[in-house]
C-alpha positions as CSV (number, residue, x, y, z in Angstrom):
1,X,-20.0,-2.0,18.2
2,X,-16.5,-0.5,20.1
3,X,-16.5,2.1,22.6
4,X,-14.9,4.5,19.7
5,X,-17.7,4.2,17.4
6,X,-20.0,4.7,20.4
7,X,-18.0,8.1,21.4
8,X,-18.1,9.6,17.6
9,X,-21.2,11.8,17.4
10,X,-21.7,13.6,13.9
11,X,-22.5,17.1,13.8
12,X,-25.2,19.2,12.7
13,X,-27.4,17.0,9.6
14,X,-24.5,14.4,9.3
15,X,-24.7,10.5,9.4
16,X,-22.2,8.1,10.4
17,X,-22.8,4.7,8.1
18,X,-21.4,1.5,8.1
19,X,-21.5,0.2,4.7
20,X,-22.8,-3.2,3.6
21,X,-20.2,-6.4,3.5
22,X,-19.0,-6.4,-0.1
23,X,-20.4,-9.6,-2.0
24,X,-16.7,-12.1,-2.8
25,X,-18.7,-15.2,-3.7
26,X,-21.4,-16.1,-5.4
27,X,-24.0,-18.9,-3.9
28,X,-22.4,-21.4,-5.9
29,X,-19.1,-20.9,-4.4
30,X,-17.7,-19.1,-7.2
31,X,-15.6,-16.3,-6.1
32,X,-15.6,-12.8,-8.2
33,X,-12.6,-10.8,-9.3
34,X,-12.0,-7.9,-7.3
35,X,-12.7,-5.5,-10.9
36,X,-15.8,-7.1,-11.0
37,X,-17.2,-6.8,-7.8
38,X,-20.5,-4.3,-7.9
39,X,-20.3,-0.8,-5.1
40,X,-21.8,-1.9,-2.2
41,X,-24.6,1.3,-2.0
42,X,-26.4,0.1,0.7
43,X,-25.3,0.6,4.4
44,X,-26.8,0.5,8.3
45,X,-26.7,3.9,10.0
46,X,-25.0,3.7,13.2
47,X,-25.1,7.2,14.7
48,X,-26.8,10.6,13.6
49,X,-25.9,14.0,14.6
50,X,-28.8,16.5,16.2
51,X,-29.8,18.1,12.8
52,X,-29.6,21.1,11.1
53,X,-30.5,24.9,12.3
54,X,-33.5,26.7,10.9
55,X,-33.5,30.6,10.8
56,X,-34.2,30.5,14.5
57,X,-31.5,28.7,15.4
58,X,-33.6,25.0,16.3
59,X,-32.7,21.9,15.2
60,X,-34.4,20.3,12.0
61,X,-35.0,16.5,13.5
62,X,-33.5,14.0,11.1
63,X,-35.7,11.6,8.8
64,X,-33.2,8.7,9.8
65,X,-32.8,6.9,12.8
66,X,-29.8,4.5,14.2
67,X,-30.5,1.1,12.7
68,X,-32.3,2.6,9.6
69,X,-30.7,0.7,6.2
70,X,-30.6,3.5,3.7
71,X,-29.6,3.1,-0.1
72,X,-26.4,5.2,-0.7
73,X,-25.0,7.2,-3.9
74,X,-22.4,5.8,-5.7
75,X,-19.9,8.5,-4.6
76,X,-19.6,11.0,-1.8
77,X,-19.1,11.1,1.5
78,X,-16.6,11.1,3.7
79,X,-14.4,7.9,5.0
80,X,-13.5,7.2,8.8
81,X,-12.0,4.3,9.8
82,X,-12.7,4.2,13.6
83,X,-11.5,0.6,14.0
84,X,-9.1,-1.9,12.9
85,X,-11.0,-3.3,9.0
86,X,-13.9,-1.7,9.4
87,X,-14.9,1.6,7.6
88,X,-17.5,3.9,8.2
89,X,-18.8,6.4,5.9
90,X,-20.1,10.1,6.7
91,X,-22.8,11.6,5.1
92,X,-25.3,14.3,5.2
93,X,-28.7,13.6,5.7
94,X,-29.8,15.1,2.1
95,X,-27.1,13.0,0.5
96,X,-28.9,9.3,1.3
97,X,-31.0,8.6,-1.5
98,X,-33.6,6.5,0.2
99,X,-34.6,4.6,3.8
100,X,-35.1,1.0,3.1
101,X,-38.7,-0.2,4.7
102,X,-37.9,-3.0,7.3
């Protein structure tokens, strides 16, 4: 992981994701068009923000945890390219759909 993915620390309930490597070829070496190629909505969270404020003003601890695979909608969020080919995906914590067990 760089140093600029290290220094980025979401705010409030959000969730910085790196999204799964999309599939190009299948096992038999066959590779698949670009219009057919499935939405990758799985992804490995990489850094999580405190949480969000109750009515007293504490944080609400998040559900997820850095290195927690989660299953992902198939639109939303918000895109960040931190490095050079790699994107990384923001989300709120109510937005991830599931945590996949390990």
């Amino acid at each position: 992981m760089s140093g600029a993915v290290k220094r980025l620390i979401p705010l409030f309930d959000r969730v910085l994701i790196k999204k799964a490597d999309i599939v190009t070829k299948t096992k038999g070496g066959i590779v698949i068009p670009e219009k057919a190629q499935a939405k990758v909505l799985k992804g490995t969270v990489v850094a999580v923000g405190p949480g969000a404020r109750n009515k007293e003003g504490q944080h609400v601890p998040l559900t997820v945890k850095v290195g927690d695979d989660v299953l992902l909608p198939e639109y939303g969020g918000t895109k960040v390219e931190l490095e050079e080919n790699q994107e990384y995906h923001l989300f709120r914590e109510s937005d991830i759909l599931a945590k996949m067990a390990q």
